[in-house]
C-alpha positions as CSV (number, residue, x, y, z in Angstrom):
1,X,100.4,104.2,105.0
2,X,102.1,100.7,106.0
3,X,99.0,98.5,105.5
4,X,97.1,97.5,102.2
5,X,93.9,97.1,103.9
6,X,92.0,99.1,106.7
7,X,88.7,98.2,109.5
8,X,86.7,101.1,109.5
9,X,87.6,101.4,112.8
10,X,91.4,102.1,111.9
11,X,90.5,103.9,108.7
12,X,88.7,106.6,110.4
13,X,91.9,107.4,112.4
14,X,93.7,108.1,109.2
15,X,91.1,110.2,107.6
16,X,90.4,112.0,111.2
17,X,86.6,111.3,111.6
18,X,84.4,109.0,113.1
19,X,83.8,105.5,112.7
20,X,80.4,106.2,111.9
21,X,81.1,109.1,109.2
22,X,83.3,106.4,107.7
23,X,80.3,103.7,107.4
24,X,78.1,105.9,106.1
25,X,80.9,107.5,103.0
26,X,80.8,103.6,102.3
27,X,77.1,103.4,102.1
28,X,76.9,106.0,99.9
29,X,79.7,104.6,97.9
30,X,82.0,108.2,98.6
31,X,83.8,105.8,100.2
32,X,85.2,101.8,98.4
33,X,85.3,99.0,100.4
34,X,85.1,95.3,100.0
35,X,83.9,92.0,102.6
36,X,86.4,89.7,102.9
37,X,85.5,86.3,105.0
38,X,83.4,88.5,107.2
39,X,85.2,91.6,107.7
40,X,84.7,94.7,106.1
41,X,88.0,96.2,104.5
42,X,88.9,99.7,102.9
43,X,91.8,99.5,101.0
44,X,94.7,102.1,101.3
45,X,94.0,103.2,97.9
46,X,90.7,104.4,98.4
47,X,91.3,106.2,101.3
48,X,94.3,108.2,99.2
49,X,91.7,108.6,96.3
50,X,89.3,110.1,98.8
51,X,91.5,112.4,100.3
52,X,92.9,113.6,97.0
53,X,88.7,113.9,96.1
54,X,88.4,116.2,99.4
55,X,91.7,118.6,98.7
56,X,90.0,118.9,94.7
57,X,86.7,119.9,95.8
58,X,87.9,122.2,98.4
């Protein structure tokens, strides 16, 4: 990962779903993100600590 912060556009690419499967992890707070001027942001970090959350409960 080469960015700090992710749309949820570009962070469903890296996880390999759907823009809309990413929207609804953050709504249910599987998923942190924060608003910044607007724009909704997912920080790298979270989406390591959510992958490394999938490959635990796997």
């Amino acid at each position: 990962m080469d960015r700090l912060f992710y749309r949820p556009k570009d962070a469903a690419v890296v996880l390999g779903m759907s823009r809309t499967a990413v929207f609804r992890l953050i709504k249910s707070g599987e998923l942190h993100s924060i608003k910044y001027e607007g724009y909704r942001l997912v920080p790298a970090r979270a989406l390591l600590e959510f992958a490394r959350h999938l490959e635990e409960a796997a």
